[in-house]
C-alpha positions as CSV (number, residue, x, y, z in Angstrom):
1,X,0.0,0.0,0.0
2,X,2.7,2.1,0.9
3,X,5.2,0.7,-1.1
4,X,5.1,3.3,-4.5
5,X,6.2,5.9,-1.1
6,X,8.4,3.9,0.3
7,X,10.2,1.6,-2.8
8,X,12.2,0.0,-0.3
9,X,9.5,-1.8,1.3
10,X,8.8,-3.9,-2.1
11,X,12.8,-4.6,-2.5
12,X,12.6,-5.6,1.5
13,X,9.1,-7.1,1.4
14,X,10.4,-10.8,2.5
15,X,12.7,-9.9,5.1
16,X,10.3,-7.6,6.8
17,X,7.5,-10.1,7.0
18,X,10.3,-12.4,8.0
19,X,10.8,-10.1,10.9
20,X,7.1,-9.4,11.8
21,X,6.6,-13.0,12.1
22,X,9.5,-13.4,14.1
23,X,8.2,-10.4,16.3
24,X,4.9,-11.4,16.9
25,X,6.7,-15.3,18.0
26,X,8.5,-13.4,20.3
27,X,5.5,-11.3,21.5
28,X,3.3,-14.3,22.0
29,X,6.2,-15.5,24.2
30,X,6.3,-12.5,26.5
31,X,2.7,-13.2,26.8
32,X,2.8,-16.3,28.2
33,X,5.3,-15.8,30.4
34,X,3.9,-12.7,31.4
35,X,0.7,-14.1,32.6
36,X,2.6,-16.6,34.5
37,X,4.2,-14.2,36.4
38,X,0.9,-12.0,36.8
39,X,-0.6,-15.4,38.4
40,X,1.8,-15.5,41.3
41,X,1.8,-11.7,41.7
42,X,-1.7,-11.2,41.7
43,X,-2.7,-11.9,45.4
44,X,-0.3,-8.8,46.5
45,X,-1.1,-6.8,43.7
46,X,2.2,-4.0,43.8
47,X,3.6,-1.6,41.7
48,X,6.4,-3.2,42.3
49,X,5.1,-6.6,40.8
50,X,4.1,-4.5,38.3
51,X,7.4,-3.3,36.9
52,X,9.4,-6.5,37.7
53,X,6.9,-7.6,35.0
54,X,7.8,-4.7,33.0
55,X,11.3,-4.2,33.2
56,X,12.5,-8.0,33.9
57,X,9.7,-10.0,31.4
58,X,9.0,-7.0,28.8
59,X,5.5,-7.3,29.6
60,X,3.3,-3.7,28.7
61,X,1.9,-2.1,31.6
62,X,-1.0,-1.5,30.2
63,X,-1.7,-4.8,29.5
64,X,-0.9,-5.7,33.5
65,X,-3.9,-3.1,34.1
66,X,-6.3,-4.5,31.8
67,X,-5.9,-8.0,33.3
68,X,-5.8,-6.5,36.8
69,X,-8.8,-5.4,36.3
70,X,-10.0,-8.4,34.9
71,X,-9.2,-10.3,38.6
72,X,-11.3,-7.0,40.1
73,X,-7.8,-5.2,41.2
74,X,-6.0,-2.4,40.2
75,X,-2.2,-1.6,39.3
76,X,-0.2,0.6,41.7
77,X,0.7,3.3,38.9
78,X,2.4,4.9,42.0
79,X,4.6,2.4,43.0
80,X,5.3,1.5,39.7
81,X,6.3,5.0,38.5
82,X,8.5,5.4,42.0
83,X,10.6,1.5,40.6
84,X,10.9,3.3,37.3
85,X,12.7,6.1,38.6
86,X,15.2,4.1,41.1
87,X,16.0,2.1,37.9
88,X,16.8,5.1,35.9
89,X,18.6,6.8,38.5
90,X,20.5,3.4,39.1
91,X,21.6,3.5,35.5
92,X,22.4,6.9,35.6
93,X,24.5,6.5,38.5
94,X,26.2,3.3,37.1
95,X,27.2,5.3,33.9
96,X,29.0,8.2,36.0
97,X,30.2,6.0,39.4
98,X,33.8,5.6,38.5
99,X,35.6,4.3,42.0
100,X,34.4,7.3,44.1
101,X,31.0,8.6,45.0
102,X,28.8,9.4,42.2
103,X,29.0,12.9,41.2
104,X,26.4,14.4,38.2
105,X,25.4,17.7,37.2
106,X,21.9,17.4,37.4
107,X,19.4,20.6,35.5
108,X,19.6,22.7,38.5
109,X,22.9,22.4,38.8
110,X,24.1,23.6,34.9
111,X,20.9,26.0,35.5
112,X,23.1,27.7,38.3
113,X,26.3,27.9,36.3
114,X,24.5,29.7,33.7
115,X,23.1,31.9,35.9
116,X,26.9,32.9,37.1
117,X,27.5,34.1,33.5
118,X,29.9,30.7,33.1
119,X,30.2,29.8,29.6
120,X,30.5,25.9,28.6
121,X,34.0,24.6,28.9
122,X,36.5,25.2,25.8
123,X,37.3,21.5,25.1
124,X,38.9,22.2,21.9
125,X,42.2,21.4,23.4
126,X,41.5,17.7,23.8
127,X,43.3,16.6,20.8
128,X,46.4,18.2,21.2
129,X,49.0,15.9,23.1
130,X,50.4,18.0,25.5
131,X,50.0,19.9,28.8
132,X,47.3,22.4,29.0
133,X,47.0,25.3,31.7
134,X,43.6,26.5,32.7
135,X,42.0,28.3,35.3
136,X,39.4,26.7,37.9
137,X,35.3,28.1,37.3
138,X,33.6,26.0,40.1
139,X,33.8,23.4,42.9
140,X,30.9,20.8,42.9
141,X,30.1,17.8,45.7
142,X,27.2,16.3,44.2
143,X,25.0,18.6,46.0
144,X,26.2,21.7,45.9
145,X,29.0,24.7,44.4
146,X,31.6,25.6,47.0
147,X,34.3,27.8,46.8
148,X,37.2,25.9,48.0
149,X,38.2,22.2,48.5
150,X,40.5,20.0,50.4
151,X,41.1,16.3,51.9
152,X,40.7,13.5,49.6
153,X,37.0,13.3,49.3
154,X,35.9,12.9,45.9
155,X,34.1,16.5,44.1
156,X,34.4,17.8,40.8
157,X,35.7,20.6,38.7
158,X,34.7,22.9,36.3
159,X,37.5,24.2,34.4
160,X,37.4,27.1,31.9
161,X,39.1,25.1,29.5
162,X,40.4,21.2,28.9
163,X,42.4,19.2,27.5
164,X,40.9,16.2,28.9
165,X,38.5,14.3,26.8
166,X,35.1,13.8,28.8
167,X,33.0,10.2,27.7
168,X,31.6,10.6,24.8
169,X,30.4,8.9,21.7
170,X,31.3,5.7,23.1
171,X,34.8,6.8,24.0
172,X,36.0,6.2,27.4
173,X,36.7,9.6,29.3
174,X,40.4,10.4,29.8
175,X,42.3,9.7,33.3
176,X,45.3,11.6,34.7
177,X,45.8,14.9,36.7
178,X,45.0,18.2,37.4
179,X,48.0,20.1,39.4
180,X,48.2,23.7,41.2
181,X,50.0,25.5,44.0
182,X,47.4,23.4,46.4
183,X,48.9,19.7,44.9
184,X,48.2,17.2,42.6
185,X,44.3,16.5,41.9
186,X,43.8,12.6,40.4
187,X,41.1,12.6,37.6
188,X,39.3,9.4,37.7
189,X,36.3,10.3,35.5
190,X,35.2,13.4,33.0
191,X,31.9,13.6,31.9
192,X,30.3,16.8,29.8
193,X,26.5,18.2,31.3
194,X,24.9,20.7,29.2
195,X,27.7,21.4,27.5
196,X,30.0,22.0,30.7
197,X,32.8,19.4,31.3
198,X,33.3,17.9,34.8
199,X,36.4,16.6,35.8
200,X,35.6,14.2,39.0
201,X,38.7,12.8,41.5
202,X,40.0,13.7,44.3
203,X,43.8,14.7,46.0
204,X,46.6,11.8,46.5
205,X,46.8,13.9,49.5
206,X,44.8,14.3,52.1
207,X,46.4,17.2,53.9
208,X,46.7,19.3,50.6
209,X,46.4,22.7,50.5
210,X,42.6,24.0,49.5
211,X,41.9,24.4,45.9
212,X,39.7,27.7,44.9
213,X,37.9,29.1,42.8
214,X,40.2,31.4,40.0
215,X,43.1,28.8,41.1
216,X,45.4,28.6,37.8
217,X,45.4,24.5,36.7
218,X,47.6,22.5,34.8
219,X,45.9,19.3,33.3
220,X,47.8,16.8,32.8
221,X,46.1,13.7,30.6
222,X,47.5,10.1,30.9
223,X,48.5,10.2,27.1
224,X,49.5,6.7,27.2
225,X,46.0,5.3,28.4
226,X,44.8,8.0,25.3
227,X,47.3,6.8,23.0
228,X,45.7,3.1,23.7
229,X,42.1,4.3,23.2
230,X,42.9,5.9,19.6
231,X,43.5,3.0,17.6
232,X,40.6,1.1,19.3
233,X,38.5,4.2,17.9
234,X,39.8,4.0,14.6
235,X,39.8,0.1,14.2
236,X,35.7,0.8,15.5
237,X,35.4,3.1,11.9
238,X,36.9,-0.1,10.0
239,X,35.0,-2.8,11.7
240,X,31.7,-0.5,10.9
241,X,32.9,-0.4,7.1
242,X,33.9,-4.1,6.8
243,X,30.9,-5.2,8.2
244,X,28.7,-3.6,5.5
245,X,31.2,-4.8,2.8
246,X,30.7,-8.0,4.1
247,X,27.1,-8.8,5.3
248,X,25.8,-6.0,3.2
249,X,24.0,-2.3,3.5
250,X,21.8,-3.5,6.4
251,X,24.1,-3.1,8.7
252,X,23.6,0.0,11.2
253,X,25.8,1.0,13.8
254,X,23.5,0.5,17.3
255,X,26.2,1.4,20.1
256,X,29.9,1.1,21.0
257,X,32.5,1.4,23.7
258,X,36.0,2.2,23.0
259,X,38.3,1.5,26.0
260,X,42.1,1.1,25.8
261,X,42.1,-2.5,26.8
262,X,39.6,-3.3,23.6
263,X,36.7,-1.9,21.9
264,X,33.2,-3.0,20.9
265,X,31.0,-2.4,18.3
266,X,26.8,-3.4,18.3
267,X,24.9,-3.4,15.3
268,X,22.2,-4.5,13.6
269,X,21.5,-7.8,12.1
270,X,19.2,-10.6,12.0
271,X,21.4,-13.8,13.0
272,X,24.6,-14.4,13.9
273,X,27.5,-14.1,11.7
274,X,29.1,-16.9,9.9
275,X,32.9,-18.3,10.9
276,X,33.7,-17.6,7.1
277,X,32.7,-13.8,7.4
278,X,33.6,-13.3,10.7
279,X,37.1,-14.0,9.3
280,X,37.1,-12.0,6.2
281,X,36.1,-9.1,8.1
282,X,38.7,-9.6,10.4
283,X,41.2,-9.9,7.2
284,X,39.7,-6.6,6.0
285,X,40.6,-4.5,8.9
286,X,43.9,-5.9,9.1
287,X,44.4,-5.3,5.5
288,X,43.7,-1.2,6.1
289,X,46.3,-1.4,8.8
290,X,48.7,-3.1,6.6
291,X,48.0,-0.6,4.0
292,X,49.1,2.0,6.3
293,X,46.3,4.4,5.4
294,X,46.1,8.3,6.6
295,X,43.6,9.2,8.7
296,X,42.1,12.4,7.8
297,X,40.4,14.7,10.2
298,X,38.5,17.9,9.5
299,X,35.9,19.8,10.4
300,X,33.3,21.5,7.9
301,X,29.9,22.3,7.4
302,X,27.1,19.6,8.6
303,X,25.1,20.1,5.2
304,X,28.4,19.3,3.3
305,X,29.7,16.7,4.9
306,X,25.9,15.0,5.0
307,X,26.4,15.6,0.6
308,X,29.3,13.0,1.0
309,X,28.2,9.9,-0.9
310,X,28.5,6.8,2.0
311,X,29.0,8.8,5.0
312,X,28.6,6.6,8.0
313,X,26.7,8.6,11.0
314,X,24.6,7.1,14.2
315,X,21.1,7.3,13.3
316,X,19.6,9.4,16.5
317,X,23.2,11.6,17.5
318,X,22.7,15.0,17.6
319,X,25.8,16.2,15.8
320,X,26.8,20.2,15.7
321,X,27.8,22.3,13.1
322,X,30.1,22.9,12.3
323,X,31.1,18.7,12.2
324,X,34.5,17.0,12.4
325,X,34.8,14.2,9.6
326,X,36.7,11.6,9.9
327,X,38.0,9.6,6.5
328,X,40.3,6.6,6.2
329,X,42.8,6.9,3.3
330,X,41.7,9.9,1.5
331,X,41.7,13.9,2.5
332,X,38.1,15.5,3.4
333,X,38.6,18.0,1.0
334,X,38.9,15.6,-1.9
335,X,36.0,14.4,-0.8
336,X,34.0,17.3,-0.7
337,X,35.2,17.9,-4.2
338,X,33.5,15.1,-5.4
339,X,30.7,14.0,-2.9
340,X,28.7,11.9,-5.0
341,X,31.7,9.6,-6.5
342,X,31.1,6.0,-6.0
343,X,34.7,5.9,-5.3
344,X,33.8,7.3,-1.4
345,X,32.0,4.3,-1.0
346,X,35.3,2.5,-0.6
347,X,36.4,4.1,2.3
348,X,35.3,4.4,5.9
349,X,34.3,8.3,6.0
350,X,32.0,9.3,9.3
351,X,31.3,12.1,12.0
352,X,33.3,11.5,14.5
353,X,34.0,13.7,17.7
354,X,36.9,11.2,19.3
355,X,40.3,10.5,19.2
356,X,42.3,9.0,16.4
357,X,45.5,7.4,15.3
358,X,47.1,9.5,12.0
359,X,47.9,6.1,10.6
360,X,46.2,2.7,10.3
361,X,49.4,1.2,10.8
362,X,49.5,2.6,14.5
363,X,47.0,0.2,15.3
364,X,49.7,-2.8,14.0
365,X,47.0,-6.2,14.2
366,X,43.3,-6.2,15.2
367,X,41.6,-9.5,16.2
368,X,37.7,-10.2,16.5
369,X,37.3,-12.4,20.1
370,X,33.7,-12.9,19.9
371,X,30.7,-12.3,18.1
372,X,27.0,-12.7,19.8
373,X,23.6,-11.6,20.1
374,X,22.3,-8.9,22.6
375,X,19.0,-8.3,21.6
376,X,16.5,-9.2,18.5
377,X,18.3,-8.4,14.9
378,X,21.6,-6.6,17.0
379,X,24.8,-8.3,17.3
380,X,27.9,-7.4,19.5
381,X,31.6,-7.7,18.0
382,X,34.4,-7.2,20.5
383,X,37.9,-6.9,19.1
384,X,41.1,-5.5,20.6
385,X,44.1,-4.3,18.5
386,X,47.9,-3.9,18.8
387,X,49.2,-5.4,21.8
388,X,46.0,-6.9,22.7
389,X,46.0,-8.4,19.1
390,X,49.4,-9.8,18.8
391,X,49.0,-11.5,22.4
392,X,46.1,-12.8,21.6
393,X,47.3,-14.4,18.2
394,X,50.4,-15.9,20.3
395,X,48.1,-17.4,22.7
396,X,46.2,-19.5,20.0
397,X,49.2,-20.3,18.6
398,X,50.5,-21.8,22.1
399,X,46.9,-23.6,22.3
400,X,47.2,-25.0,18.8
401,X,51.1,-26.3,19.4
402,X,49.6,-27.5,23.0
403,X,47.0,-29.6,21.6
404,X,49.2,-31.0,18.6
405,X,52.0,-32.6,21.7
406,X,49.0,-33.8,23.7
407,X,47.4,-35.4,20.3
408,X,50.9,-37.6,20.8
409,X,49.4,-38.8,24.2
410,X,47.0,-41.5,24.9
411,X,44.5,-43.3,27.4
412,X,44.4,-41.3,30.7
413,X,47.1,-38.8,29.9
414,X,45.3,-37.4,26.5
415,X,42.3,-37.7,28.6
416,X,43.4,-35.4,31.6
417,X,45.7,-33.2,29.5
418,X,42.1,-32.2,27.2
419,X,40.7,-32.0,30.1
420,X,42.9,-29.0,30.9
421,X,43.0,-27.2,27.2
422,X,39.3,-27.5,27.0
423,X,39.2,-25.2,30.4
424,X,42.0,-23.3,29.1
425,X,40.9,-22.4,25.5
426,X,37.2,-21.7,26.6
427,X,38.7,-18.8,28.9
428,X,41.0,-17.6,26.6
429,X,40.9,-14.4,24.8
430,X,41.7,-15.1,21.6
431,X,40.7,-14.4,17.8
432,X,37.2,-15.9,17.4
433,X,37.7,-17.7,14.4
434,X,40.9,-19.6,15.8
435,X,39.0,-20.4,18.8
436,X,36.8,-22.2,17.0
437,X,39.1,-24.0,14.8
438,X,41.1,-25.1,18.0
439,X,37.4,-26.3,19.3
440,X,36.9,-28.6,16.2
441,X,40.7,-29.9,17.1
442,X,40.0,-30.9,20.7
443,X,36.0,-32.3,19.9
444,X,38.6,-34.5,17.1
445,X,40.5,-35.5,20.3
446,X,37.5,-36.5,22.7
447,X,36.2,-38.6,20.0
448,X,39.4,-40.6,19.8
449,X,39.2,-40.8,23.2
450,X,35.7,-42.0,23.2
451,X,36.9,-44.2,20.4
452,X,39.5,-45.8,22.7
453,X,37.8,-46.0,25.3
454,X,34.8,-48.0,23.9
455,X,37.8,-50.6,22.3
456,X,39.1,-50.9,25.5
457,X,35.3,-51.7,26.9
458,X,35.1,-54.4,23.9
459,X,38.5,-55.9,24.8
460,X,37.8,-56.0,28.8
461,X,34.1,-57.3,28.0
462,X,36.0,-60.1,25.9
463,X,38.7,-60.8,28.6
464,X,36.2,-60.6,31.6
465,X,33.7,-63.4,29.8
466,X,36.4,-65.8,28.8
467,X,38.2,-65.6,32.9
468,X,34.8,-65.3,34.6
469,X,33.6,-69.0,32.0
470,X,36.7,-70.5,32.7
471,X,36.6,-70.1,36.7
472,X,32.3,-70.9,36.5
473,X,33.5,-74.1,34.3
474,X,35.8,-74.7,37.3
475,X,33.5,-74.1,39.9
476,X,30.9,-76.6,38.4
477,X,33.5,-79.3,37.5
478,X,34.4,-78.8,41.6
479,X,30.6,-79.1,42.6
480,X,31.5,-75.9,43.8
481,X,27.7,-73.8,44.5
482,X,29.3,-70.4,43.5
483,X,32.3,-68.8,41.6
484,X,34.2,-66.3,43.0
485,X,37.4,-64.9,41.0
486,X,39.5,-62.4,39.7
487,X,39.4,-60.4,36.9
488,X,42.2,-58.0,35.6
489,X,40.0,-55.4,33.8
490,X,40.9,-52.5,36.0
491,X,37.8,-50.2,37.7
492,X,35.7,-51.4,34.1
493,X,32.5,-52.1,36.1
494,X,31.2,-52.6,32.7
495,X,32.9,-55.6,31.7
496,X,32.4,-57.0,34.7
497,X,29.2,-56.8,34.8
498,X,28.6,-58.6,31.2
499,X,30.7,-61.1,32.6
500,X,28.8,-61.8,35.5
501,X,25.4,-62.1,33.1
502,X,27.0,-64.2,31.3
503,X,27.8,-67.0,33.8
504,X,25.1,-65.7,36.3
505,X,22.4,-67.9,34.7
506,X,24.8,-71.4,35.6
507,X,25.6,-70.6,39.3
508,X,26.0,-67.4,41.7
509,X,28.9,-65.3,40.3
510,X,31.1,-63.0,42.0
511,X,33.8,-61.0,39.9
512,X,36.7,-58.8,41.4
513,X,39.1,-56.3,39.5
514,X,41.7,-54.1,40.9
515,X,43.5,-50.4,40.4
516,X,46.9,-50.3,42.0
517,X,47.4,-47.1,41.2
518,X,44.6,-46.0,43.0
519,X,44.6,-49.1,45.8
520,X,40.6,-49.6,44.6
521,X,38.5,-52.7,43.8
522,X,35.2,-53.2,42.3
523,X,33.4,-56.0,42.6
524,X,29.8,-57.3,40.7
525,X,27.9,-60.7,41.7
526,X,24.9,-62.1,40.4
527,X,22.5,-64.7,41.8
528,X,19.8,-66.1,39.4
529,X,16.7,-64.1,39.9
530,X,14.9,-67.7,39.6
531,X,17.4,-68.9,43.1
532,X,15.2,-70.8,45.6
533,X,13.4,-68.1,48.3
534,X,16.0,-69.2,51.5
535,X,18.9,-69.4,48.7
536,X,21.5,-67.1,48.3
537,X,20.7,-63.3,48.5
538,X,23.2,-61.3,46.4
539,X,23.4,-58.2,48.1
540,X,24.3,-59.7,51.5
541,X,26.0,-61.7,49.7
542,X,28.0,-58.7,48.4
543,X,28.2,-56.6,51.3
544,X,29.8,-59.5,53.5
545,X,32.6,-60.2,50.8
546,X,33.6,-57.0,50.6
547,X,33.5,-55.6,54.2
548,X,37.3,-56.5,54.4
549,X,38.1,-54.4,51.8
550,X,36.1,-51.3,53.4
551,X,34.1,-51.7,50.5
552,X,30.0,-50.6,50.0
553,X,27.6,-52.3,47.7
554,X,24.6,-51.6,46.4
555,X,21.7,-52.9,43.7
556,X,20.0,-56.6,44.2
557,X,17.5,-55.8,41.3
558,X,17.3,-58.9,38.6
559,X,19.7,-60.8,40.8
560,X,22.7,-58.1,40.5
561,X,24.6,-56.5,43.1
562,X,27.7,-54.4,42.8
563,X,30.4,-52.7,45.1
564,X,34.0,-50.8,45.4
565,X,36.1,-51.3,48.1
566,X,39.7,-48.6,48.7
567,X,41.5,-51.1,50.6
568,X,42.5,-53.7,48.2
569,X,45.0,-55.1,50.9
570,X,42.4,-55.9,52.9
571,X,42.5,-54.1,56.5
572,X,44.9,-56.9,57.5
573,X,46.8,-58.0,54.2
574,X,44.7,-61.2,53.4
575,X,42.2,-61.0,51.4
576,X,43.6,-59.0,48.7
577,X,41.4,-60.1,45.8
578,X,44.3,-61.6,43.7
579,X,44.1,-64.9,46.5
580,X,40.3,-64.8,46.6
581,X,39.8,-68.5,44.7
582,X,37.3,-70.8,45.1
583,X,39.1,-73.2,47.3
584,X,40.0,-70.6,49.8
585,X,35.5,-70.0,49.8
586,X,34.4,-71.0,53.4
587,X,31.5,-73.1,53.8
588,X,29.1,-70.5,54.2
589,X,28.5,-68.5,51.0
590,X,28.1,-64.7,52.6
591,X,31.6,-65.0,53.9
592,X,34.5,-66.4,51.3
593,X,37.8,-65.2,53.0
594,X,38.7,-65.4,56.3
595,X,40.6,-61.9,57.0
């Protein structure tokens, strides 16, 4: 109906009512589990209840008031509106707390600034790398302006101007100092309110001299923390243009966080991405850095840069104008020369406000470590780069030479040594698409394990039928009424078992195999399940052999019992199981060794 409008919903008419369906699958479920909750809430009937359903199960409050009603009750709107706000203001406190007291210029508080004639803070200077001196414009606690401060307490400053770069864009906020005549002020957080930029810390010491109002600052920005943070920024503008290259024109940028440990990009798309394009997006940012392309940076008119043909920008951010454009491998002003060239659709080119590297080579290796969903149709990337990178591609490469020696290995060793890469590679932070290579190598290892291990079942089964025939052949040549005997399968409970089946059915088997590495025994017997009522009982039967060896049993169902014992000397060294044959079996079948 809409679609001569709108052309695009013809050319996207499957996928949308691909993702209607899949919205209205989604919705149902929320339903469901939405009235399931609303049952066991509906006896107290709180706004509290209310917004738990809200905020934990997505379920619409107005449709919590319609069934309310429904059941003859009525939401709390006032308890549920008083939840919402201690939810926002923890999230708004979680976003500023940064290892002091949480410290935010609320409305009032840039209302009163403005009021005092201060202008907003001259931030201009934060991407210069060097020392910046500045003068101090206010004092803030969280609560209210003072003139002066002292004592290491945590409060924030206003400064006239800054070098330091305050969170923004999904840049982490610079860390470093702030130092006068009254000492040396640590900057632990810097956030911008209404255009005026707060630097929050405290003093390493706590009998400093006050700081005022007017006091002339030097700030003094942990470049080498900043210097980390750049090439995460820039390698964010790659991954955004690789992944469209890659997965196609669908893909929108829906939040990031650059950090200087790593950096993480969310977008949109409808499933996760596939260990082939994963890889050759990682291959495409590297090749960028490899290319060692110039990183442009300028600042020009909004409407002209928004003329630039592929410009990248986050749908909702209010940008200002004049803009600062950033473009990797070609100058802004050969852009704007050409804006509507196909050829800027080869480049990364967006607004950008942050920090950057001048070349991609700065960033010298970027890795992808994991790829996953975060909500319906957006996916989460996070990467690291330099350092970060190269460690992480050495520690695969120790993983990979790990589990080639320990493919050398076999029976218990292999077994315990996977054991150990399995816990090591699942922690590790390395390159995605190795990870799950080295996963396909270790599942190739367990199955030869597996493999092993059921050969060595077959080859036990084999050995414990033929000893456990032989000695029931014995027995019954002897007129013996049971067979005791000894089997050398190790703990294989298994092949005893079968065993004991087999020969169960001709007279009352019992079957012992021993561990001397681990000083255990296990031990199986079976009594026809057809054995006259005041015959032989096989648990008791069980029990009583074994109680030398501090042994416990257990079962009696269809005539079989089975134990393990962790003494296989015996308490008093004889009745170790190797001596336990049939002419050393007392009269009396519960007891065949007398320890």
């Amino acid at each position: 109906m809409m679609g001569d409008v709108f052309p695009e919903l013809k050319e996207n008419e499957k996928k949308i009512k691909d993702i209607i369906k899949d919205e209205e699958a989604c919705f149902e479920k929320t339903i469901v589990k939405g009235r399931e909750r609303f049952k066991k809430a509906v006896r107290e009937n709180g706004g509290a209840d209310a917004f738990v359903l809200w905020d934990t199960y997505g379920y619409p409050i107005d449709l919590t008031e319609v069934m309310a009603v429904e059941e003859g009750l009525a939401v709390d709107m006032e308890g549920f509106n008083v939840c919402m706000e201690e939810a926002r203001q923890k999230a708004r406190n979680a976003r500023y707390k940064a290892g002091g007291k949480s410290i935010v210029l609320d409305a009032n508080a840039t209302s009163e600034l403005r009021s005092q004639g201060l202008a907003s803070t001259d931030d201009r200077m934060k991407f210069q790398n060097e020392e910046h001196t500045s003068v101090v414009m206010a004092i803030y606690t969280g609560s209210e302006f003072i003139a002066s401060a002292s004592g290491d307490e945590d409060f924030g400053l206003v400064l006239k101007s800054t070098s330091f770069y305050a969170e923004q864009g999904g840049q982490i906020y610079d860390t470093g100092s702030i130092e006068g005549s009254s000492g040396s002020f640590t900057v632990k957080n810097v956030q911008v309110f209404a255009g005026y930029v707060l630097h929050i810390g405290s003093f390493v010491e706590s009998d400093s001299k006050p700081l005022s109002v007017g006091d002339e600052v030097k700030c003094k920005v942990d470049y080498t923390r900043r210097n980390l943070i750049a090439p995460n920024h820039t390698c964010t503008h790659m991954l955004n243009f690789s992944l469209r290259e890659v997965l196609g024109d669908h893909i929108d940028q829906k939040g990031s966080i650059v950090l200087p440990e790593k950096l993480r990009f969310d977008f949109s798309h409808g499933k996760h991405v596939k260990l082939e394009d994963l890889e050759r997006i990682e291959l495409k940012v590297n090749q960028q850095i490899k290319d060692e392309l110039e990183v442009y940076v300028q600042e020009i008119k909004l409407a002209d840069a928004k003329r630039i043909n592929g410009l990248r920008a986050v749908f909702g951010e209010i940008y200002p104008d004049p803009v600062r454009v950033v473009a990797i491998g070609r100058k802004v002003e050969d852009l704007l020369a050409d804006p509507e060239s196909k050829e800027t659709l080869s480049i990364s080119t967006e607004l950008c406000g942050g920090a950057h590297i001048s070349n991609t080579r700065v960033a010298v290796a970027f890795a992808i470590i994991s790829e996953e969903g975060i909500a319906k149709g957006v996916r989460r990337i996070t990467a690291v780069t330099g350092e970060c990178a190269s460690q992480a591609m050495k520690l695969a490469s120790s993983i990979d030479a790990d589990i080639i020696d320990t493919s050398k290995l076999d029976g218990v060793a292999l077994e315990k040594k996977i054991g150990s890469i399995k816990s090591t590679l699942d922690a590790a932070a390395i390159p995605a698409t190795r990870k799950a290579d080295l996963k396909v190598k270790v599942s190739e290892l367990e199955d030869q394990i597996r493999k092993a291990k059921k050969k060595t079942t077959q080859e036990n089964i084999q050995k414990a039928v033929k000893a456990a025939m032989d000695a029931a052949e014995a027995a019954l040549s002897a007129g013996q009424p049971f067979c005791v005997a000894h089997v050398d399968v190790g703990l294989d409970s298994t092949a005893l078992r079968e065993a004991v089946i087999k020969c169960m059915n001709r007279l009352p088997t019992m079957l012992f195999s021993t561990d001397v590495a681990s000083d255990k025994v296990v031990v199986y017997a079976g009594v026809p399940p057809e054995a006259p009522p005041n015959g032989l009982e096989v648990l008791h039967w069980l029990t009583s052999a074994i109680a030398p060896l501090k042994g416990k049993g257990g079962g009696g169902k269809n005539g079989l019992a089975q134990g393990q014992g962790n003494d296989t000397q015996g308490g008093h060294g004889g009745c170790h199981p190797d001596s336990l044959e049939e002419d050393e079996v007392i009269d009396s079948p519960d007891v065949f060794c007398g320890c």
